[in-house]
N, C-alpha and C positions, 0 to 999 in steps of 0.2 A: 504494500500500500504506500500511495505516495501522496499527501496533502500540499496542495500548492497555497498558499497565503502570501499575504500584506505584514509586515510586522505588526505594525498600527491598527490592523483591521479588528474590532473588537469581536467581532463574529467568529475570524481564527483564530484569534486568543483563546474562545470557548473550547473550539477542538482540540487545539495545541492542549489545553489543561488536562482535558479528559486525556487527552495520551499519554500524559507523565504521569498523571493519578494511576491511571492501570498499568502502565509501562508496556504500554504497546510499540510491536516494530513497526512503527510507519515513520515510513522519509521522510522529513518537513521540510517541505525543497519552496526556498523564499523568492518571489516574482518580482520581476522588476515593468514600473509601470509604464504602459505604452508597449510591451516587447508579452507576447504570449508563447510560452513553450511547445515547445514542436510538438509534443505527445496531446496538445490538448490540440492543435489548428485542426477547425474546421467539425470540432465536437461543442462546439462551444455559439448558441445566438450572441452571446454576447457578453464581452468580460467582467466575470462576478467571481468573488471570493469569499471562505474557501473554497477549493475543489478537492477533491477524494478523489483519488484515482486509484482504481481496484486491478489488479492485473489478473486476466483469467490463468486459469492454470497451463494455457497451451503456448502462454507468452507472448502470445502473437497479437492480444488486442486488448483492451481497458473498456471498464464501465466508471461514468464518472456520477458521483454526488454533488448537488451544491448547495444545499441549503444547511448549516449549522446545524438545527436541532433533529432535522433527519442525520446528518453523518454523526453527530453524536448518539443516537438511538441505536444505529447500528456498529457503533464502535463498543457502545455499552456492552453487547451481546457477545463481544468475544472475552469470554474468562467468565467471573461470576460478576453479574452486574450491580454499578455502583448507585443506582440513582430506581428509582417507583413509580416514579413518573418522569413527564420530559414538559410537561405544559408548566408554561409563564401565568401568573397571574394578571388578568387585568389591570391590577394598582400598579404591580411592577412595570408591566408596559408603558401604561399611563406616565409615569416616572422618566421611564427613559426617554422615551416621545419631548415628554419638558426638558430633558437634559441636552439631545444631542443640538440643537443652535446653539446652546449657551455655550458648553462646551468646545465645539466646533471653533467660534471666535479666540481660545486659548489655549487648543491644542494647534491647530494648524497652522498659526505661526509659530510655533514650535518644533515644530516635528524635520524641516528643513534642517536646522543644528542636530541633529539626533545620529546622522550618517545610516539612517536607514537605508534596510537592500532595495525596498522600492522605489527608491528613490535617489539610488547611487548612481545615475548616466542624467549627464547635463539635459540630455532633453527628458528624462522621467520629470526630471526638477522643473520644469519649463512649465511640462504639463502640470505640474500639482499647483504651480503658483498660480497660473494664467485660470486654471480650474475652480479652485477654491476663493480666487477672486471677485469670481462670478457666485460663488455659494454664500460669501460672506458680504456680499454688495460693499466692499471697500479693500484696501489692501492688506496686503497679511502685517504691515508696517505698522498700520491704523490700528486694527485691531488689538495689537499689541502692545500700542498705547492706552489703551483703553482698559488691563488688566486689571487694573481693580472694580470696575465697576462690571465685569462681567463674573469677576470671584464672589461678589455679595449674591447675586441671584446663586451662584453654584453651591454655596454652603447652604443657604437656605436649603436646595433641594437635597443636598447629602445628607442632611439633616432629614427627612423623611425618608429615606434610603436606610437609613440608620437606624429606622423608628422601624421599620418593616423588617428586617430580619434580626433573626434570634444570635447576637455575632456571639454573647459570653459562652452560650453553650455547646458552640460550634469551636471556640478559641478551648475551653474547656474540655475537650474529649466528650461531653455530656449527649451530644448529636451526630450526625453522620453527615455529610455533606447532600446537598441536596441542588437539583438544575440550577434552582431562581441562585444560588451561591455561585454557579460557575460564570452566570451572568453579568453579574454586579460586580463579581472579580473582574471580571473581563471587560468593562466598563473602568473600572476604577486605576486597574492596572496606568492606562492610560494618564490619569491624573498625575502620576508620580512623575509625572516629565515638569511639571507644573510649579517652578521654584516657590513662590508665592503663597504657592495652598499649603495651608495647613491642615491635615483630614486628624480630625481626633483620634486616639489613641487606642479607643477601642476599632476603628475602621482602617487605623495603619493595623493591628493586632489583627484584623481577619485578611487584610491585604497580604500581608507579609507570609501568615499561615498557609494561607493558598499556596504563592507564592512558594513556598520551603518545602510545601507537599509536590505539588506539581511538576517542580523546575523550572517554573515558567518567570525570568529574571523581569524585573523594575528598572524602568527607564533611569537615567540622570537627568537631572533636573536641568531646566533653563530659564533663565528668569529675564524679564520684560527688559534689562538691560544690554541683552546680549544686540 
């Protein structure tokens, strides 16, 4: 099995976890944007991430997944499975739905300093800036003046992030991990690039958890000065 992702992508973040939770062999072979890998041309309407790429046993051809919580449902299934269910909750949805503009404004003029594989050839870079220009209706420069006044709304919401799962019992051995966890990790991960924030103590404590369990490493930080 070979999963193609974005570093950044919070979608492959999810799969990436589940594969070092279970320790599974799959390749985590990282894409660079604008350039699609040979094994997927022409399997693909149009480029989205993750991909799963399954190799049949005759070698000779691949079946591909792309949706997160399907390729995590069936990655569950191999070995004994970690999770009871795979469905999000509405309020969690809802949550993230308010999160990614806000967000968006404070990570993606960041994530240029970060030396991501997505975005390591001059013209991936091109694309992300000229792209996310248009996503942020101003420059990724702007935006990143603007750091603090887009941190107040974000606490606010991490703050009901915070309110909605159970992190001490989870930090505590008291619980087992569970989807909506791989989520908000894989959401949060994200924030750690964010020199500025500061995530309370108990939400570094489940960050980092994850994180320790999975393998799945924490950005460096950037801060609005850079």
């Amino acid at each position: 099995m070979k999963l193609h992702v974005f570093d950044s992508c919070p979608f492959c973040v999810r799969v990436k976890t589940v594969i070092g939770l279970k320790h599974l062999d799959c390749e985590i072979s990282p894409m660079t944007l604008g350039q699609l890998p040979e094994s997927l041309e022409g399997k693909l309407d149009r480029l989205v991430v993750p991909v799963l790429e399954i190799q049949k046993l005759d070698g000779r051809d691949s079946t591909l997944m792309i949706e997160s919580l399907d390729i995590i449902r069936y990655l569950d299934q191999q070995g004994s499975p970690l999770f009871t269910s795979y469905e999000v909750s509405e309020e969690l949805q809802s949550l993230l739905k308010q999160l990614y503009p806000v967000s968006a404004q404070l990570l993606y003029p960041r994530m240029p300093q970060l030396n991501l594989p997505e975005l390591s050839t001059p013209s991936a870079l091109n694309i992300f800036v000229e792209s996310r220009k248009a996503t942020l209706n101003q420059l990724l420069e702007q935006a990143l003046e603007k750091t603090d006044e887009y941190l107040l709304e974000l606490k606010r919401l991490l703050e009901e992030i915070e309110s909605l799962i159970s992190i001490d019992d989870l930090v505590s051995g008291e619980r087992t991990l569970n989807i909506e966890d791989i989520v908000v990790f894989a959401e949060l991960r994200n924030y750690t690039m964010i020199a500025e924030l500061e995530m309370s103590v108990r939400l570094m404590g489940f960050v980092n958890t994850i994180s320790s369990r999975s393998g799945v490493s924490l950005y460096s930080q950037v801060s609005q000065g850079v």
